[in-house]
VEXVO-671935 format. One line per field, with one value per residue (C-alpha): residue number from 1; x, y, z. Coordinates in pm, whole numbers, always signed. Example, Ala and Ser with C-alpha at 12.3 -4.5 7.8 and 13.67 -1.06 7.14 Angstrom:
<sites>
fivex = c(1, 2)
px = c(+1230, +1367)
py = c(-450, -106)
pz = c(+780, +714)
</sites>
This chain:
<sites>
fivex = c(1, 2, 3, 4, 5, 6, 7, 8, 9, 10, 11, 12, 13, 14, 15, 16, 17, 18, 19, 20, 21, 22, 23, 24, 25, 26, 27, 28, 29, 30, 31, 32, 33, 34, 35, 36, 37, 38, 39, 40, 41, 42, 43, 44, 45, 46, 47, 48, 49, 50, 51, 52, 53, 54, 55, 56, 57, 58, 59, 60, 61, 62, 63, 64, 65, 66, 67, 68, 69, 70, 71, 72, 73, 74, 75, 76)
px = c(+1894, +2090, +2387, +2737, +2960, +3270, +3471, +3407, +3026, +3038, +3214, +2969, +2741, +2859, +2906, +2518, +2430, +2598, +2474, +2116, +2141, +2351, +2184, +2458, +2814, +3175, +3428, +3625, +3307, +3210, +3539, +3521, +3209, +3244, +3645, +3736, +4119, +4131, +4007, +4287, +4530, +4296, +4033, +3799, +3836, +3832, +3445, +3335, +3436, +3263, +2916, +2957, +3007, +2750, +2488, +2450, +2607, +2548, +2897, +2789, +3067, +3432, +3373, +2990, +2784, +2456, +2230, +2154, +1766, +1715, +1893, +1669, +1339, +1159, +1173, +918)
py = c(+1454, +1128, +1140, +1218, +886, +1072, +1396, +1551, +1516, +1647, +1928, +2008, +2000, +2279, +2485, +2443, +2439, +2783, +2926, +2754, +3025, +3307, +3352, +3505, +3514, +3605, +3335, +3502, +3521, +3184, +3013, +3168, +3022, +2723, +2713, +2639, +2737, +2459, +2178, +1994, +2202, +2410, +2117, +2387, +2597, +2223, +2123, +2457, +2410, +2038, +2184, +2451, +2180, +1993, +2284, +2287, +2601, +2935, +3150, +3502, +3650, +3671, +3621, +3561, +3225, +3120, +2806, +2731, +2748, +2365, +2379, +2610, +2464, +2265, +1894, +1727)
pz = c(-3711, -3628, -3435, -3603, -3709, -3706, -3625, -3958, -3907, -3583, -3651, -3954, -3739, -3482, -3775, -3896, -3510, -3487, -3849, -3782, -3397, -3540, -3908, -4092, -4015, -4100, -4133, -3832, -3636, -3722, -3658, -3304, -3205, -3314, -3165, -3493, -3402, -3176, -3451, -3620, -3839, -4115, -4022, -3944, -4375, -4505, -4285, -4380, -4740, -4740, -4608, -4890, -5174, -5034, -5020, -4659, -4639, -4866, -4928, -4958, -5030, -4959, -4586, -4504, -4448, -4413, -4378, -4721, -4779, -4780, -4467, -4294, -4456, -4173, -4127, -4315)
</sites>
């Protein structure tokens, strides 16, 4: 992985960091690892939502994530 450019990325990256250690988690749950609360106003729903579109991240449901499968497929 290269190094984050920016806030955003780094920030996505905490939240796959924490998904990649935790497996599956609630939004609550995950926002509190990651101290999403602290992250610029509703920064942390709009990250989350990005790594979703972008299929980093697997919604399971109202309130549960996971590491997509390509995200949790080893480095080639």
């Amino acid at each position: 992985m290269t190094k984050p450019h920016s806030y955003n990325e780094a920030e996505g990256e905490e939240i796959v960091k924490a998904l990649r250690s935790y497996g599956v988690l609630t939004h609550d749950r995950l926002c509190e690892i990651v101290t999403g609360g602290e992250w610029r106003e509703s920064h942390f729903d709009v990250c989350l939502a990005g790594l979703v579109k972008r299929g980093r991240v697997t919604r399971l449901g109202d309130e549960l994530y996971e590491l997509s499968e390509e995200e949790r497929a080893p480095a080639a």
